[in-house]
LOKOLSE-305472 format. One record per residue (C-alpha): residue in one letter; residue number from 1; x, y, z. Coordinates in nm, 4 decimals, always signed. Layout:
(site 'A', NUM, (X, Y, Z))
...
//
This chain:
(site 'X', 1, (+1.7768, +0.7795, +0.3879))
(site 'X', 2, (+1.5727, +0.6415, +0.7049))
(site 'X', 3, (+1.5208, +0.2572, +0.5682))
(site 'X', 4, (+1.5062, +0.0051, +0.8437))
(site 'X', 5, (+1.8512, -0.1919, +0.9325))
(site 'X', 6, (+1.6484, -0.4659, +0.9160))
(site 'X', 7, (+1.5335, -0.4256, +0.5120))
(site 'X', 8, (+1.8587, -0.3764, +0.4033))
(site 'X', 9, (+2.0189, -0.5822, +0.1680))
(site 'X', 10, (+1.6283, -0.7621, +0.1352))
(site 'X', 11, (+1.5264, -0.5443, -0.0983))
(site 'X', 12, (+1.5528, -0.5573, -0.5082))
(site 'X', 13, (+1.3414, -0.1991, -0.5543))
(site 'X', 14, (+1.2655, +0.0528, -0.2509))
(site 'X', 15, (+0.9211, -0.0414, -0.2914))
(site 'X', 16, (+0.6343, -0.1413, -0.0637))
(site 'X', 17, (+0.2784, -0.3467, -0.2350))
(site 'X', 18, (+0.0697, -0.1431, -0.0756))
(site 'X', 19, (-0.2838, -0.3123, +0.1139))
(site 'X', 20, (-0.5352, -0.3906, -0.1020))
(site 'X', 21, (-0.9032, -0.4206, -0.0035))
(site 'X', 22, (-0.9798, -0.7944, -0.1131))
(site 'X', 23, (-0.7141, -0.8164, -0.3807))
(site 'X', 24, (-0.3958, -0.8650, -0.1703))
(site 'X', 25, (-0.4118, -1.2135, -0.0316))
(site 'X', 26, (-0.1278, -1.4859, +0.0832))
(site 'X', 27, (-0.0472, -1.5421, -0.3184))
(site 'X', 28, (+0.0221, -1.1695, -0.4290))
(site 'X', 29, (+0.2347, -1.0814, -0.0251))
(site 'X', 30, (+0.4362, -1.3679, -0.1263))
(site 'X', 31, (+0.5068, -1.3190, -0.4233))
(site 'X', 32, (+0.5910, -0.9838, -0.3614))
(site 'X', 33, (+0.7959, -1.0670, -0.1137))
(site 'X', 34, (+1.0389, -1.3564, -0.2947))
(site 'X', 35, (+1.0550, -1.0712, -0.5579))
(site 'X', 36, (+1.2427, -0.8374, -0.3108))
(site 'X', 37, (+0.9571, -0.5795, -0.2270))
(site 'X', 38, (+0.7857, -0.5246, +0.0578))
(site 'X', 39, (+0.3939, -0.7175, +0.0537))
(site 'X', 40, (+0.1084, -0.6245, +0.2457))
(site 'X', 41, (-0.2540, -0.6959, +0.3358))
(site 'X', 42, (-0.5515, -0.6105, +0.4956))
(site 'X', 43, (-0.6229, -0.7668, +0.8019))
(site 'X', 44, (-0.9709, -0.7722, +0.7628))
(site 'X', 45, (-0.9301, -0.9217, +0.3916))
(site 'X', 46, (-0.8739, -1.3046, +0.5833))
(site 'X', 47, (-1.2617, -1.3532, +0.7082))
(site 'X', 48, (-1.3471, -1.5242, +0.9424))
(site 'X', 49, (-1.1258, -1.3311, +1.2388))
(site 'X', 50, (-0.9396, -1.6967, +1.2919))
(site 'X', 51, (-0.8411, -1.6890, +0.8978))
(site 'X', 52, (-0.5440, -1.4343, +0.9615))
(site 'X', 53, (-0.3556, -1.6735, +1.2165))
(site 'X', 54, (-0.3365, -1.9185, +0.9213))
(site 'X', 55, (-0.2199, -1.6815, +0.6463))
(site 'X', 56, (+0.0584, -1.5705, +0.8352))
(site 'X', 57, (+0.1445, -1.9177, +0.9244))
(site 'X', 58, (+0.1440, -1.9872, +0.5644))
(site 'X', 59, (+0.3378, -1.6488, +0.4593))
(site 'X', 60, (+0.5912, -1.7018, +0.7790))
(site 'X', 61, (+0.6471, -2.0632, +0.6303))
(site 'X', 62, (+0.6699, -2.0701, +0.2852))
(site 'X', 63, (+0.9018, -1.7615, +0.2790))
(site 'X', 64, (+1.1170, -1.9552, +0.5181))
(site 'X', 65, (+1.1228, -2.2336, +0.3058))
(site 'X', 66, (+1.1933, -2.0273, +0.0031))
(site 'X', 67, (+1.5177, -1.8672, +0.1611))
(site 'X', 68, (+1.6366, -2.2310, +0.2823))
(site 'X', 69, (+1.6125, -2.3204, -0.0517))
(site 'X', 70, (+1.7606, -2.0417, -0.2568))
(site 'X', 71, (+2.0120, -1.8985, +0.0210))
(site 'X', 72, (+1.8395, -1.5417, -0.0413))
(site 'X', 73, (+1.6480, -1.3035, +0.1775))
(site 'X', 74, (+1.3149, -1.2367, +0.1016))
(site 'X', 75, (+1.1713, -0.9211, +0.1582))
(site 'X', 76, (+0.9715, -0.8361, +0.4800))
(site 'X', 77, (+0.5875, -0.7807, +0.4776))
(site 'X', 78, (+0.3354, -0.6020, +0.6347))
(site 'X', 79, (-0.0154, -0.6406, +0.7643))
(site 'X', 80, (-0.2671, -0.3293, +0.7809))
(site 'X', 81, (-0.5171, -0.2393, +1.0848))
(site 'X', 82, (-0.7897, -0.0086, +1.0257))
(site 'X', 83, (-0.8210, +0.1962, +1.3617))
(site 'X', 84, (-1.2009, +0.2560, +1.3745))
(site 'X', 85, (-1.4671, +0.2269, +1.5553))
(site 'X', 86, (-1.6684, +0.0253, +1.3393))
(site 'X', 87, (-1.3395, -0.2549, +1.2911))
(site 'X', 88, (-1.4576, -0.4487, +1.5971))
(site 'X', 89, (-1.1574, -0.6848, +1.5235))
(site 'X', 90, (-0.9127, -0.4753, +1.5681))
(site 'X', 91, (-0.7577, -0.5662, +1.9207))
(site 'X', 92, (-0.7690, -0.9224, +1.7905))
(site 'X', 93, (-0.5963, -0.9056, +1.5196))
(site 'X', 94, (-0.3204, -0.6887, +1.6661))
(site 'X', 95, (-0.3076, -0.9448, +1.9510))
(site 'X', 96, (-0.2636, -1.2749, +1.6509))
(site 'X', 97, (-0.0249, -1.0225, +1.4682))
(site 'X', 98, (+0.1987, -0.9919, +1.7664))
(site 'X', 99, (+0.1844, -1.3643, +1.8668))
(site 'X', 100, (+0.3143, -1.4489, +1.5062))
(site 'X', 101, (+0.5860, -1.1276, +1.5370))
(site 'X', 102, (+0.4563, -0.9638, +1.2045))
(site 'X', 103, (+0.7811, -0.7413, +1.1098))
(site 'X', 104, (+0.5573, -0.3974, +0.9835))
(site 'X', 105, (+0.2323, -0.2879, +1.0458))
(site 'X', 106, (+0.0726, -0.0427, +0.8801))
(site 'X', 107, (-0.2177, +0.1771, +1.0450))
(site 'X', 108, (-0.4909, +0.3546, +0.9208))
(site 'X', 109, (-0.7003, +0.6320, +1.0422))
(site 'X', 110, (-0.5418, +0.6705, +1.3100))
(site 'X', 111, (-0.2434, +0.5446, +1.4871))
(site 'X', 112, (-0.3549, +0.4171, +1.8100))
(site 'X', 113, (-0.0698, +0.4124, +2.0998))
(site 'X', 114, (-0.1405, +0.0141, +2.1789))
(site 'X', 115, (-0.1191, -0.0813, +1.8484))
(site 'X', 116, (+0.2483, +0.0773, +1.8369))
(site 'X', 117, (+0.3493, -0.0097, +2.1484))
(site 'X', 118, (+0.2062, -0.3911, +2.1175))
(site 'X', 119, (+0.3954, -0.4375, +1.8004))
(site 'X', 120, (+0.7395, -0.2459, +1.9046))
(site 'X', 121, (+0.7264, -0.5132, +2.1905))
(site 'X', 122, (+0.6833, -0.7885, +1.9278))
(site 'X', 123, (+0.9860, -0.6710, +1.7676))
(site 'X', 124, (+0.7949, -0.4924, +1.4919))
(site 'X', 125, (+0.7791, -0.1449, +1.3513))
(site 'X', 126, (+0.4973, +0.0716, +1.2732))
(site 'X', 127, (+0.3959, +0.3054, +0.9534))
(site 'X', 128, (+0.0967, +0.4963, +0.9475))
(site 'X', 129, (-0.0416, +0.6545, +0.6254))
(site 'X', 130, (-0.1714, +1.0173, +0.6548))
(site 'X', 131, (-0.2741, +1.2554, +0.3836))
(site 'X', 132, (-0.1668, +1.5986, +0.5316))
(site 'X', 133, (+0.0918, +1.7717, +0.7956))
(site 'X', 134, (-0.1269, +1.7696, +1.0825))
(site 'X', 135, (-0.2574, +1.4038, +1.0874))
(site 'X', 136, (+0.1353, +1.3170, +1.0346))
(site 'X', 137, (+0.2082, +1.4986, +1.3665))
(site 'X', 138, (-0.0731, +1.3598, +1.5668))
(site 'X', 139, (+0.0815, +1.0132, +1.4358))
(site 'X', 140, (+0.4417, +1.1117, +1.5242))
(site 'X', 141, (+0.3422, +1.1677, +1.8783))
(site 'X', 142, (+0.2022, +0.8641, +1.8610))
(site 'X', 143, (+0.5424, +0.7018, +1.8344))
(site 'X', 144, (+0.5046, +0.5505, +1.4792))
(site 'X', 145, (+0.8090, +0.4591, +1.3097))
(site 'X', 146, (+0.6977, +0.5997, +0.9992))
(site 'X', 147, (+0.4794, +0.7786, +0.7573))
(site 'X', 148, (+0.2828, +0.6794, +0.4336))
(site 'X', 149, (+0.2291, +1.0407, +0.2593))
(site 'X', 150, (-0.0396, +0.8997, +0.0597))
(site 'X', 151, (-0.0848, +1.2147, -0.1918))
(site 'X', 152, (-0.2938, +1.3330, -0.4331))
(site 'X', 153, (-0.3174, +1.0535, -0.7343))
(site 'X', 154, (-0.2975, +0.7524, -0.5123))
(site 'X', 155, (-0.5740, +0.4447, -0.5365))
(site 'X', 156, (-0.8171, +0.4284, -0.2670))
(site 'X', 157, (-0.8134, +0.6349, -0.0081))
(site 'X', 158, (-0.6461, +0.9797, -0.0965))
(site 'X', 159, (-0.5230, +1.3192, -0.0306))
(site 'X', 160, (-0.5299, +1.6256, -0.2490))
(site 'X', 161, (-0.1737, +1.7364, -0.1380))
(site 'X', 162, (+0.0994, +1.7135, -0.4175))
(site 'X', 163, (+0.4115, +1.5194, -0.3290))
(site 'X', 164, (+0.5892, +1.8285, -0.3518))
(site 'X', 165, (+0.4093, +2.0179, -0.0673))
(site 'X', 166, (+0.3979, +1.7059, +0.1538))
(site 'X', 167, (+0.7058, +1.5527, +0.1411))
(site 'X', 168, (+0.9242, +1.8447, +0.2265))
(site 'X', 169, (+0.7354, +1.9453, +0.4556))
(site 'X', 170, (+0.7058, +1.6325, +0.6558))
(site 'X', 171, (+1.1094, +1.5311, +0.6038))
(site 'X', 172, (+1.1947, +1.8845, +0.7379))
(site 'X', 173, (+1.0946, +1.7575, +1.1061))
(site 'X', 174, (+1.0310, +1.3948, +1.0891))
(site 'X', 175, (+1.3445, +1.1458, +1.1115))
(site 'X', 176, (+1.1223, +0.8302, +1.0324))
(site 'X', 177, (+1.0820, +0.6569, +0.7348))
(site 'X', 178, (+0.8853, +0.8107, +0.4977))
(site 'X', 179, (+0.6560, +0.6453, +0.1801))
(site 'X', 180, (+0.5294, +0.8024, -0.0773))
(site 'X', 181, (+0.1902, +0.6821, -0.2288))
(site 'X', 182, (+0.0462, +0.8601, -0.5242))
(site 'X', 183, (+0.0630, +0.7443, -0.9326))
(site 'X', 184, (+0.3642, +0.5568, -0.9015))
(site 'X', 185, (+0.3407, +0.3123, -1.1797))
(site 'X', 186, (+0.6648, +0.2638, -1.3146))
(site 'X', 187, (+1.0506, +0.3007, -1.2495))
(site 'X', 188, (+1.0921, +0.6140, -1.3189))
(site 'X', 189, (+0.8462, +0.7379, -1.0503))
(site 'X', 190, (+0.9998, +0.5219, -0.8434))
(site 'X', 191, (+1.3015, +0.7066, -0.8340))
(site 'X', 192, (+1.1503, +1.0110, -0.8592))
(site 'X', 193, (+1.0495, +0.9340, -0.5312))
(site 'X', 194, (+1.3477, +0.8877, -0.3379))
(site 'X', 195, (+1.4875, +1.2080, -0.5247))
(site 'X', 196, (+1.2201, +1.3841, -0.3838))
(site 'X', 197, (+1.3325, +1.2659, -0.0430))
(site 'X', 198, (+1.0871, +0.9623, -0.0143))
(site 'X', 199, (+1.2797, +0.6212, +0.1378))
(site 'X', 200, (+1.0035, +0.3758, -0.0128))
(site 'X', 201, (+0.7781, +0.4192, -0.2564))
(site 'X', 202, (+0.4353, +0.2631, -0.2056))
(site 'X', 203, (+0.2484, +0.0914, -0.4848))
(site 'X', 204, (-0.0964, -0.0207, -0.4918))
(site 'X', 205, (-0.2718, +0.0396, -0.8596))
(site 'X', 206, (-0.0002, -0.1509, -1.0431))
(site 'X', 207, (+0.0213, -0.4605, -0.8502))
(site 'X', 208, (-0.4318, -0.5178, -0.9325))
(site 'X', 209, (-0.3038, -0.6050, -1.3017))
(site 'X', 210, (-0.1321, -0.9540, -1.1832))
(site 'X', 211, (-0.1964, -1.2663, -1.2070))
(site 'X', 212, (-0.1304, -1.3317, -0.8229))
(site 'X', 213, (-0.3700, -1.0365, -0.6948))
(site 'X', 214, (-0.6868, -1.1907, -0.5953))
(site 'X', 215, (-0.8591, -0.8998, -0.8043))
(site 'X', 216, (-1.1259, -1.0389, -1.1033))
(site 'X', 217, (-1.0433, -1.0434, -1.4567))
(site 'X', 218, (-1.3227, -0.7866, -1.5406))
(site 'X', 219, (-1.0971, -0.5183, -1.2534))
(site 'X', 220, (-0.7760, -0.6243, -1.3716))
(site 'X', 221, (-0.8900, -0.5417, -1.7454))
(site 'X', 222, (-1.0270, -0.2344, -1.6538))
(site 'X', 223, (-0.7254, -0.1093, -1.4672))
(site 'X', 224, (-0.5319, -0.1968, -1.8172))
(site 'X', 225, (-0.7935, -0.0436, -2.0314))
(site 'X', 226, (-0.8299, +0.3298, -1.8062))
(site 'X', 227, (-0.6452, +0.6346, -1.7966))
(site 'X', 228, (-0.6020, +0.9466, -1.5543))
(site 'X', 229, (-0.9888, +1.0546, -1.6970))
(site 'X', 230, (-1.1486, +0.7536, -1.5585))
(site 'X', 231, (-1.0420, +0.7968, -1.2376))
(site 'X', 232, (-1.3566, +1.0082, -1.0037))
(site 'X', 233, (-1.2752, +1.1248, -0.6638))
(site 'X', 234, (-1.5133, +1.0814, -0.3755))
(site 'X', 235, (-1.6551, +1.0293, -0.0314))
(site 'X', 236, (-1.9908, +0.8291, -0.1105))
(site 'X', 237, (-1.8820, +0.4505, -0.0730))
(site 'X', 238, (-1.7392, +0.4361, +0.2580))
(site 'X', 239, (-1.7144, +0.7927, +0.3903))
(site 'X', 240, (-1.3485, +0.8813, +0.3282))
(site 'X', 241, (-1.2662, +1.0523, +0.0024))
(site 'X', 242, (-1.0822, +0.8119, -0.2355))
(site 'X', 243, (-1.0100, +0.7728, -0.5917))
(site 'X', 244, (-1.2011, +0.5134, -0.7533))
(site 'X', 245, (-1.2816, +0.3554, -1.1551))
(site 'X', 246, (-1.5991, +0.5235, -1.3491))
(site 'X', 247, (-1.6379, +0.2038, -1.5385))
(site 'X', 248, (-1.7176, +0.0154, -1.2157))
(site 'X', 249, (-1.9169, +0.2967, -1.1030))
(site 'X', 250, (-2.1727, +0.3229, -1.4390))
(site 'X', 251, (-2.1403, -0.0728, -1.4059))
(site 'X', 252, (-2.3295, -0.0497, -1.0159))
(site 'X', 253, (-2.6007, +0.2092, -1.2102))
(site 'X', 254, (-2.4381, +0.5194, -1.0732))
(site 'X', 255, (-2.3685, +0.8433, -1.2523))
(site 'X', 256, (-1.9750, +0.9042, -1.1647))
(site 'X', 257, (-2.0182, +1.2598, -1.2533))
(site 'X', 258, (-2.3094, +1.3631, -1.0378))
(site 'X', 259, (-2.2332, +1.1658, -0.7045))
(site 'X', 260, (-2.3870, +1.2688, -0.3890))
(site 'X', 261, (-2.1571, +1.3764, -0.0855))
(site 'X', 262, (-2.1760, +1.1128, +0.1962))
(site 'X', 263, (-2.2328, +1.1129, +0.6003))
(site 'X', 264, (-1.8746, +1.0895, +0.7470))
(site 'X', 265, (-2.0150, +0.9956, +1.0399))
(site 'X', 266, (-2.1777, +0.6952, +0.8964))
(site 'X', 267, (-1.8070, +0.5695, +0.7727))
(site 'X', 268, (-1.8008, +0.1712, +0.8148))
(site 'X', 269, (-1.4446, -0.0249, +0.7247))
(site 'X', 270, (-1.5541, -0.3641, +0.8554))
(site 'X', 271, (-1.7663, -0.4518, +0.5707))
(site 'X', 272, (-1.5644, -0.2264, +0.3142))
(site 'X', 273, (-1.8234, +0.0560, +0.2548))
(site 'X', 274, (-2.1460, +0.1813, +0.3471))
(site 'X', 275, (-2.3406, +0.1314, +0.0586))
(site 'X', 276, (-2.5301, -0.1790, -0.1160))
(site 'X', 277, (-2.2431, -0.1805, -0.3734))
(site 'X', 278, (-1.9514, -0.2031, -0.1157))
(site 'X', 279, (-1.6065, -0.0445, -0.2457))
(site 'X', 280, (-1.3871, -0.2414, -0.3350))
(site 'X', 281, (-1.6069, -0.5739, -0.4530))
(site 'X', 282, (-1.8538, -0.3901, -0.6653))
(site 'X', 283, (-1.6522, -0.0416, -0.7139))
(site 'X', 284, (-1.3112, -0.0771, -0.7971))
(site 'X', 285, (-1.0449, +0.1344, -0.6372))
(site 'X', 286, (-0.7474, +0.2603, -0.8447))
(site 'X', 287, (-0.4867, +0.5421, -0.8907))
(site 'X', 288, (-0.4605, +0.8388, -1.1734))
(site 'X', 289, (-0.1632, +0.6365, -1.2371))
(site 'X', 290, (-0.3616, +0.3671, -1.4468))
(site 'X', 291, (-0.2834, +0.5163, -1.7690))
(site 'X', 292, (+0.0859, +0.3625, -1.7359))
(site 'X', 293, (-0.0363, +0.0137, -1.7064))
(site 'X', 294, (-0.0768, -0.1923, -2.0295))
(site 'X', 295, (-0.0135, -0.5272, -1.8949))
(site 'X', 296, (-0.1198, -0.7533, -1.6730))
(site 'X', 297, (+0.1746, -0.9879, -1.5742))
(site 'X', 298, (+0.3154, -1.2212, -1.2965))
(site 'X', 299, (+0.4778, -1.0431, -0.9833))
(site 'X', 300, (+0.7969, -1.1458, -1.0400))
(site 'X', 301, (+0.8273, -0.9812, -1.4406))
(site 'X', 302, (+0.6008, -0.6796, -1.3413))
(site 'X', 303, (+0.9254, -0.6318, -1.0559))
(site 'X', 304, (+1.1878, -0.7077, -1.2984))
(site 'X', 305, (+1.0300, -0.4424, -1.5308))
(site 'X', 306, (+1.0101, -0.1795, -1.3045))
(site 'X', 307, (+1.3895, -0.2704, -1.1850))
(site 'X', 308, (+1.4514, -0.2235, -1.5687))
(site 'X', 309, (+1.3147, +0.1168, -1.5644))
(site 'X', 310, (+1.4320, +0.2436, -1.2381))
(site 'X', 311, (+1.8060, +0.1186, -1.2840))
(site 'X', 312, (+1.7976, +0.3145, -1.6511))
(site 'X', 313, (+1.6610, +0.6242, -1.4346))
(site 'X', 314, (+1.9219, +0.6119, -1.2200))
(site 'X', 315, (+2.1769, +0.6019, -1.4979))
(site 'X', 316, (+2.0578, +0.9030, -1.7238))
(site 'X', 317, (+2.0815, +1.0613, -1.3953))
(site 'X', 318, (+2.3941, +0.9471, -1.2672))
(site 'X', 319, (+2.5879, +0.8473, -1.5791))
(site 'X', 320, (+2.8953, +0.6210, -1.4930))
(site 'X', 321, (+2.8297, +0.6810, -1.1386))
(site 'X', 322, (+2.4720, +0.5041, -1.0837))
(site 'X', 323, (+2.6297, +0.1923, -0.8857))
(site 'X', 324, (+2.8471, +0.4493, -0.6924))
(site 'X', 325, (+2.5498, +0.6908, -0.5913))
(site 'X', 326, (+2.3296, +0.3236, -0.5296))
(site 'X', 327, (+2.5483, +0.2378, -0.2435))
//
């Protein structure tokens, strides 16, 4: 296992909340956070530019605040930086993320050298999410502490690969820490994950359906009320092939099974799509993994939960020995 010195003993799962377009705000990283997994967020979900200075003051604080008070560790967080041409933002963000010595950031796109080597120097680390071999090279050269393997399954913005092509591949030469994001919904996937040689696994469908996600009640129903067959694959709504709801597609008067390729080159991040409907206000990103979500509770009992289920995992594999092969 490759896990950070500096997330161990902070964490109640191996987990990461993975960055949510719009949905992850201050309320949901927090919450994540005092629940012992990793949060995340956008930076361009805090608009205006001068909005993401004060929600890390206000994540920075009140998770200080909680430890004082409770005498535990919360878990770290993370902020993610789209590296593209059309995220004018970008150098100013990384610039307000270093002042406030953000402890992960996590790049998409690409992994751009200053980006890495501004946050190493604020005491940071970097993970950068990639959805085959080669892009996971370019980004090890890069100097990225680790990689998200973001495989075929996962919410948003996804690869085709199976986890059990990409993983083994990738852990055969990389030494990093390495996520896996892809229909994890539950416990059991979770350990799953790490048996498959995964350190964290990275969840972003599950965490829509809670009350702290900044997601409306129409998504959050809709992510309880799919399965695996509402889930259509494409390119149109902001140039990058992702994984997205039919519902929310037949809701913006769109046929989800006759949808038009679009211009790559015409990809644009800083508004969140390229279309009138932008993904992910007016369509509604998700995971095949939807089908294992029946609930829509707080943060704290949807983390208990899966604790639940991955603890019994690790005992029907382990038997008597689970809190022997835990440490």
């Amino acid at each position: 296992m490759t896990i950070p010195d500096f997330l161990k003993g902070r964490l109640a799962l191996p987990v990461v909340g993975s960055p949510l377009f719009i949905v992850s705000g201050p309320e949901l990283v927090i919450a994540q956070c005092k629940a012992g997994v990793i949060g995340s967020f956008p930076a361009l979900n805090a608009r205006p530019a001068p909005v993401l200075g004060e929600w890390l003051k206000r994540i920075n604080g009140e998770l200080a605040e909680w430890e004082a008070k409770t005498g535990r560790k919360a878990a770290p967080y993370a902020v993610n930086q789209i590296a593209h041409s059309s995220n004018d933002r970008l150098e100013h963000d990384v610039d307000v993320c270093a002042e406030h010595m953000v402890p992960i950031t996590i790049t998409s796109l690409r992994a751009p050298k200053f980006v890495v080597d501004k946050m190493h120097a604020a005491g940071g680390v970097v993970w950068h999410d990639v959805i085959n071999v080669r892009h996971a090279k370019k980004a090890a050269e890069e100097g990225v502490d680790g990689l998200i393997l973001v495989c075929a399954g996962a919410g948003g913005h996804a690869g085709t690969l199976s986890p059990f092509a990409l993983v083994p591949e990738v852990r055969a030469w990389f030494k990093g820490t390495i996520l896996l994001s892809g229909s994890i919904a539950d416990g059991r996937s979770i350990f799953a994950a790490e048996a498959l040689g995964a350190d964290l696994a990275y969840i972003g469908t599950r965490f829509i359906a809670t009350e702290e996600a900044n997601a409306v009640d129409g998504y959050k129903q809709a992510i309880v009320d799919s399965a695996a067959d509402d889930i259509v694959y494409s390119n149109l709504f902001t140039g990058v092939h992702g994984n997205y709801l039919a519902p929310s597609i037949s809701a913006a008067g769109l046929d989800p099974k006759a949808l038009p390729e679009s211009d790559k080159s015409k990809m644009n991040f800083g508004s969140g799509g390229n279309m009138d409907k932008k993904a992910w206000k007016d369509i509604w990103g998700a995971g095949q993994g939807v089908g294992q979500v029946k609930t829509s509770p707080s943060v704290a009992q949807l983390v208990a939960e899966l604790k639940a289920q991955y603890d019994e995992a690790r005992a029907a594999t382990f038997g008597a020995n689970a809190a022997l092969a835990a440490e």
